[in-house]
C-alpha positions as CSV (number, residue, x, y, z in Angstrom):
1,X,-2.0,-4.6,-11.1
2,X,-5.3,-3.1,-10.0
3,X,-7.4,-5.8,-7.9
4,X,-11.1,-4.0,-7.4
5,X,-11.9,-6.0,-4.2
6,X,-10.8,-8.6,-1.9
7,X,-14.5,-10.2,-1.5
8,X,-14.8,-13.6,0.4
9,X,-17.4,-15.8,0.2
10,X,-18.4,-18.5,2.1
11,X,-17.3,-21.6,0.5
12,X,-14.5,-20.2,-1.6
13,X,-11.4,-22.1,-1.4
14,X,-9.1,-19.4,-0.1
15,X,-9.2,-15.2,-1.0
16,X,-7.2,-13.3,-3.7
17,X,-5.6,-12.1,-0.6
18,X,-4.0,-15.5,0.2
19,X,-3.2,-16.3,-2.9
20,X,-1.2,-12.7,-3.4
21,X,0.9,-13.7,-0.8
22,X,2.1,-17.1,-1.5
23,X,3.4,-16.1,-4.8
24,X,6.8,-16.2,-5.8
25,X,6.6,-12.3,-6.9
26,X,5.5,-11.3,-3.1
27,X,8.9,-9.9,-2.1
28,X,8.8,-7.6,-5.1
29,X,5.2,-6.1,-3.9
30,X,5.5,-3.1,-1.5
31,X,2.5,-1.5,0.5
32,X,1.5,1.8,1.1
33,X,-0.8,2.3,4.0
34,X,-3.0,5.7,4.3
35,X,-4.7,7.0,7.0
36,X,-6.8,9.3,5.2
37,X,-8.0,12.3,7.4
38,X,-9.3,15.9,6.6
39,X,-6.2,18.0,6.5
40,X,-3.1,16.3,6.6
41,X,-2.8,12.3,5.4
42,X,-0.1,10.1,6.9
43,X,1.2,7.2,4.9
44,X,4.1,4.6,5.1
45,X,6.1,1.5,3.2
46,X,5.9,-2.0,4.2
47,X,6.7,-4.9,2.7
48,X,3.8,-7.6,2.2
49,X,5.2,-9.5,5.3
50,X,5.1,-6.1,7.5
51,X,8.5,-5.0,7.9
52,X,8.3,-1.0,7.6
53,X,10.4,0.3,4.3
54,X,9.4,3.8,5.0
55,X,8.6,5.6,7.9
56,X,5.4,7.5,8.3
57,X,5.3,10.7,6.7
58,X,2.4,13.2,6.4
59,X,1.3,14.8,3.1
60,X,-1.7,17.1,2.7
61,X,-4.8,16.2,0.1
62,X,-3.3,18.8,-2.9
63,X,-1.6,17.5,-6.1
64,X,2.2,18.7,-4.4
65,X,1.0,16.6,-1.7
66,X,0.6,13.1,-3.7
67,X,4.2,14.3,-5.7
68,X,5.5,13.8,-2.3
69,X,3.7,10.3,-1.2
70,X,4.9,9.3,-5.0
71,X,8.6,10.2,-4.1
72,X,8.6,8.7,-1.1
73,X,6.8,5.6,-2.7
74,X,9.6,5.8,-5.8
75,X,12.3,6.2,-4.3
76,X,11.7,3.0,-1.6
77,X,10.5,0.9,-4.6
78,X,13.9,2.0,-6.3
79,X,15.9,1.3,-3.1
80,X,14.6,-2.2,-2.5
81,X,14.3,-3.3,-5.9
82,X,10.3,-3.5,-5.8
83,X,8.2,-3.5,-8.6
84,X,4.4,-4.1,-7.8
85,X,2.5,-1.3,-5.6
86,X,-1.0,-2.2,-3.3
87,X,-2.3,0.9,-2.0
88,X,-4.5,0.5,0.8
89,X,-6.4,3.1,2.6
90,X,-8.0,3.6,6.0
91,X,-10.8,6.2,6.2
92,X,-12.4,6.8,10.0
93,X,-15.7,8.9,10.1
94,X,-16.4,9.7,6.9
């Protein structure tokens, strides 16, 4: 699933955002937060409540580097039985 924005306008019943999390599927969606930074990126697992799956772990901007965010990412989803992934990330000052 691939949701291109989260845009709210005034007058609209609710957001996409809302609606995400009161379906029945929620506990099968995991996220994966990204600090984004210059050098070395940090990233963890949540479920869509916020209870951390993952701790933070750091992983440079290089292809070995997203191999080892999509391990991490694989092998929670596996261990928790989740099947849907929202990738958010946070970029300061760029």
């Amino acid at each position: 699933m691939v949701t291109l924005s989260f845009n709210h306008i005034q007058g609209k019943n609710g957001s996409h955002w809302n609606r995400l999390m009161r379906e029945e599927k929620a506990k099968e969606y995991c996220i994966v937060a990204i600090d984004a930074a210059k050098f070395v990126n940090t990233a963890m697992v949540c479920t869509i409540y916020g209870d951390i799956l993952q701790d933070p772990f750091e992983f440079d901007g290089s292809m070995t580097g997203y191999q080892l965010m999509k391990k991490h990412i694989d092998a929670t989803c596996e261990a928790y039985s989740l099947t849907q992934v929202i990738v958010e990330i946070e970029t300061t000052a760029h």
